[in-house]
C-alpha positions, 0 to 999 in steps of 0.5 A: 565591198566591206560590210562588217568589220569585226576584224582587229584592224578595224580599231577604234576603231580598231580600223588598223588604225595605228598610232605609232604607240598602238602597240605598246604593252599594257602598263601596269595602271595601279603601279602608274597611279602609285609612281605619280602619288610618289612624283606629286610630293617632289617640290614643284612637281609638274615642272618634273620631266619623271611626273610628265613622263609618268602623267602621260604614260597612264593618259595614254592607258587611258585614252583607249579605254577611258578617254574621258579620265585621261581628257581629265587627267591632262586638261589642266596641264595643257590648258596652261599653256606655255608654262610647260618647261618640258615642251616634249613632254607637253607635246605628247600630251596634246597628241594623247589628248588628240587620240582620246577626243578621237576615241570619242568621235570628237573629231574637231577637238582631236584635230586641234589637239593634234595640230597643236601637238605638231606646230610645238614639236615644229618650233622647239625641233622635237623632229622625231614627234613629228611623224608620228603626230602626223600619222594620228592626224591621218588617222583622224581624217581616216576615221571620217571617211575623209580619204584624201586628207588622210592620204596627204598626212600619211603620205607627208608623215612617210616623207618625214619618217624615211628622211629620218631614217625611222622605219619603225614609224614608216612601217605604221605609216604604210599599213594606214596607207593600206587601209584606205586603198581598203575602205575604197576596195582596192585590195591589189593595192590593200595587199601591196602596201600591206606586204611593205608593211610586212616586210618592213617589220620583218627587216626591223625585227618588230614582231608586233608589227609582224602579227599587225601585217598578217592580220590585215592581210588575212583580213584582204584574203577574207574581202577577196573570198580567198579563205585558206589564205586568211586562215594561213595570215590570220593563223601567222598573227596568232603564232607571232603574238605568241611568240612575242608573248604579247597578250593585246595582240593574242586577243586581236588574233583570236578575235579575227580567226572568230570573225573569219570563220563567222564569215565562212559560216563556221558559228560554232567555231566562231563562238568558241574563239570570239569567247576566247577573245572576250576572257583574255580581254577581261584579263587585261581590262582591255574593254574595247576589246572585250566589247568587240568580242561581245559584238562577234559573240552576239552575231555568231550567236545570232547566226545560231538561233541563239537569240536570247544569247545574242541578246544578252552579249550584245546589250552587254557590248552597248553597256561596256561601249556606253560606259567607255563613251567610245562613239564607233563601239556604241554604233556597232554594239547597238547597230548588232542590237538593233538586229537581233530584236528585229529577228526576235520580232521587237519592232519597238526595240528594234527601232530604238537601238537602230535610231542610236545606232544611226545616230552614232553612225551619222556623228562619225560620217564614215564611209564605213559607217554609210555602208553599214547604214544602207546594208541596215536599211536594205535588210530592216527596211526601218523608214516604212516599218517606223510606223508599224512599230510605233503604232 
């Protein structure tokens, strides 16, 4: 059954959990803010469909790695509702909006973000948002261990997407499809539909999709202990982000052969990548990335003895996490914290990074996050050493 997920197809929470924009290149943010200063000029600019565009295209930038700033950024233009001229565009905000609540681990308001979203595509017959809006509906339930709700939204999404003719979306659809049967430990039907996945993307020529589908099949041949065959998928996602020059999915990739040979006890090695991961992160600004690569340093280095190491990126990790206010990073980097002050023997710290740890991990009610839990009680045994450290 899973226990760390250090892997890029966790995602968020980083579980592969694709919206059908997951992908998308990283937009020059500086040149974003320039275009929308030029836009605000134009009379009656909020009614421009170019300032919309452009206004949601930096919201969604943000939703990852800010999603605070692009709550910010879009409030006021969704808040008046049905003043938008541009019902497309208005929709897209509200589904940027529902990832970044997501992000947050504010679920309620994702939800109703995105059922917004998805009642707007409906009336003004915005068909082609529609799964995609559903895929991130998915992803949400998805994201609180709610697996069967999940399943009737991808499953729903996929119907609409195949109706459509849309296989780029149907791809996505089926790699989240995917991940339930993982997060249930079904990895025969994991494996299937992440063969689809693959396939799919294949067929339609989408790289990027590519490199997803080996990665999440590396990260299968891991749960299965089948190594050569992760190192071969795992090694495949490299080569085709390569190949794609895409830098985001080159991070991921790096990050994963980190995690893999942490798994198979190979730390020096994991150290090496999971650094790799960090600076190609930084590069990119990419902090949730950066953060996650953190996360697997500081527990390579644990793997080590390294402690003092570990300790400083991991302390890192919760301030990058904290600063992005992303609910599930803050419950990894401070879960990883948590442990590495019990093997240095700081009862005190110790318990306090597990209590924000569990915290978080009671907020976001994953399944992943019940594990997580239960593995942390079974190794620190905090509910009979609480008294001891607090004495």
């Amino acid at each position: 059954m899973k226990k760390q997920r250090l892997f890029f197809s966790t995602v968020v929470s980083v579980l592969a959990l694709l919206s059908t924009d997951a992908v998308a290149q990283p937009n020059n943010v500086n040149a974003l803010k320039q275009r929308l200063a030029l836009l605000e000029k134009r009379p009656d600019y909020r009614k421009d469909t170019a300032y919309i565009n452009t206004l949601n295209r930096l919201a969604f930038v943000y939703a990852s790695n800010y999603p605070d700033s692009a709550i910010s950024l879009l409030a006021d233009y969704v808040d008046k509702e049905g003043q938008a001229a541009y019902k497309r565009g208005e929709a897209e905000a509200l589904k940027i909006l529902g990832t970044a609540y997501q992000k947050k681990g504010d679920y309620a308001a994702a939800e109703k973000h995105y059922g917004k979203a998805y009642a707007l595509a409906q009336k003004n017959g915005l068909d082609d948002l529609m799964p995609g809006i559903l895929n991130n509906i998915g992803l949400n339930y998805l994201s609180q261990g709610n697996h069967s709700a999940a399943l009737k939204n991808f499953f729903e999404a996929l119907k609409q997407a195949e109706v459509r003719g849309d296989r780029f979306v149907a791809g996505r659809v089926y790699n989240n499809i995917a991940n339930v049967h993982f997060y249930q430990g079904k990895m025969a039907e994991a494996e299937a539909a992440y063969n689809q996945t693959l396939r799919i993307a294949k067929e339609t020529a989408d790289t990027a999709g590519i490199t997803l589908a080996y990665n999440n099949l590396g990260e299968v041949a891991i749960e299965i202990k089948d190594f050569p065959k992760a190192l071969q998928n795992l090694t495949a996602a490299y080569n085709f982000a390569l190949k794609a020059n895409n830098k985001e999915l080159q991070v991921a990739s790096t990050k994963n052969l980190g995690a893999l040979y942490l798994q198979t006890d190979s730390a020096d090695k994991a150290i090496r990548y999971f650094d790799n991961a960090y600076q190609l992160a930084l590069q990119l600004s990419n902090r949730p990335s950066a953060a996650k690569a953190l996360i697997g340093l500081a527990k390579a280095k644990q793997k080590t003895g390294a402690l003092k190491e570990a300790l400083k990126d991991a302390l890192a990790a919760v301030q990058l996490a904290q600063d992005m206010g992303q609910a599930s990073l803050q419950r990894d980097a401070n879960e990883v914290a948590a442990s590495i002050y019990e093997s240095i023997g700081n009862g005190t710290m110790a318990l306090r990074h597990y209590k924000i740890f569990k915290q978080y991990a009671d907020s976001l009610r994953s399944l992943e996050s019940e594990r997580m839990a239960t593995r942390l009680q079974a190794e620190f045994d905090f509910s009979k050493k609480e008294l001891e450290f607090q004495r």
